[in-house]
N, C-alpha and C positions, 0 to 999 in steps of 0.2 A: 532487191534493188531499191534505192531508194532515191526520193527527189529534193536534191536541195531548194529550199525557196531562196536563200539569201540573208536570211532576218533569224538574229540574235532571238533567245526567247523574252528578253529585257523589248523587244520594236515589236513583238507579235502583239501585243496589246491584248487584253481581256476578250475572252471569249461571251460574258453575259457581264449585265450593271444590274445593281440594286433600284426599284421605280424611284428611288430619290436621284438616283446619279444619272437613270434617263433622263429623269424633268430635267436635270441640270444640263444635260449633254444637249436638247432639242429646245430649250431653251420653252420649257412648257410647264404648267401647274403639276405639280401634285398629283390631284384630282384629277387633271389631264392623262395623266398616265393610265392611272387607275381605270378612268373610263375607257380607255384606250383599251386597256388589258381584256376589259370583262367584254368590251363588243369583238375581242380574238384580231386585234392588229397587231399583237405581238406575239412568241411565243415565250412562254414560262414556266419553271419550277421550282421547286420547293430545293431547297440547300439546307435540311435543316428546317428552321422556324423563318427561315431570308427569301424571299421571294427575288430568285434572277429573272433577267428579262436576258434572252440572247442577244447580242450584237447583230449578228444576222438579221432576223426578225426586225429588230429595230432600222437596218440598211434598206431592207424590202420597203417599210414602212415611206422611209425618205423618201426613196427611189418613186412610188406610188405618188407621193405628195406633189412631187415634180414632175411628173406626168401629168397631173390630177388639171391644173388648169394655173391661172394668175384670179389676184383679188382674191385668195382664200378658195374660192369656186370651185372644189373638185368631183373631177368628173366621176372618179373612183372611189366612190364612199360605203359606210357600210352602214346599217343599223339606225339606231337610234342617232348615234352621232352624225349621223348625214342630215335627220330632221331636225335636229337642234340647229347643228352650221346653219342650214339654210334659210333656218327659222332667221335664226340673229341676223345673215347676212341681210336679210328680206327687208328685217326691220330699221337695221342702221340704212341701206339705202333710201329706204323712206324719209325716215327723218331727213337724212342730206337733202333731199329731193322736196320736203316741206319747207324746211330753210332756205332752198335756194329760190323758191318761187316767192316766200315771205320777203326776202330782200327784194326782190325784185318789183312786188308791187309798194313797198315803203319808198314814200317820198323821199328824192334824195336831198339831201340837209345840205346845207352851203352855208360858206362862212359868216353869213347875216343874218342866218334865220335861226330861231328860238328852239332848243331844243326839245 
């Protein structure tokens, strides 16, 4: 017995991408991948000398990110890559947060005063 899904093998779409076609697809570096790969957020193998990533793995991935929180912030992280994120985010909020206090105590300039 068997199940039809519906879908031509032309609409089943690839079952793994190459880490260039992920970056492409997640809209992520390179590098992004790569780190991605070696802290085990995706699953992968060898084809040869071609390192695929499955599809799946990469869906879970998503999936996780959209749980994970807003502002980058996710709750579901793993590794190294989680103390990095957090690192960066830590520090660009800072920065915002040095800037917004700097504007706030500079005098405000008005059309007659010297710059």
């Amino acid at each position: 017995m068997s199940i039809s899904t519906g879908l031509s093998d032309a609409e089943f779409g690839p079952l793994a991408l190459s880490p260039k076609k992920t970056a492409v697809a997640l809209d992520i570096s390179l590098r992004r991948v790569y780190d991605l790969l070696n802290a085990g957020e995706f699953d992968s193998y060898l084809n040869g000398a071609s390192r695929k990533i499955t599809v799946e793995s990469i869906c879970r991935y998503q999936a996780r990110q959209l749980v994970a929180g807003k502002d980058g912030a996710a709750l579901v992280k793993h590794g190294k890559i989680a103390a990095a994120t957090t690192m960066r985010l830590t520090k660009v909020r800072t920065r915002r947060m040095q800037r917004a206090q700097q504007m706030a105590k500079a005098p405000a300039r008005g059309a007659g005063s010297p710059p």
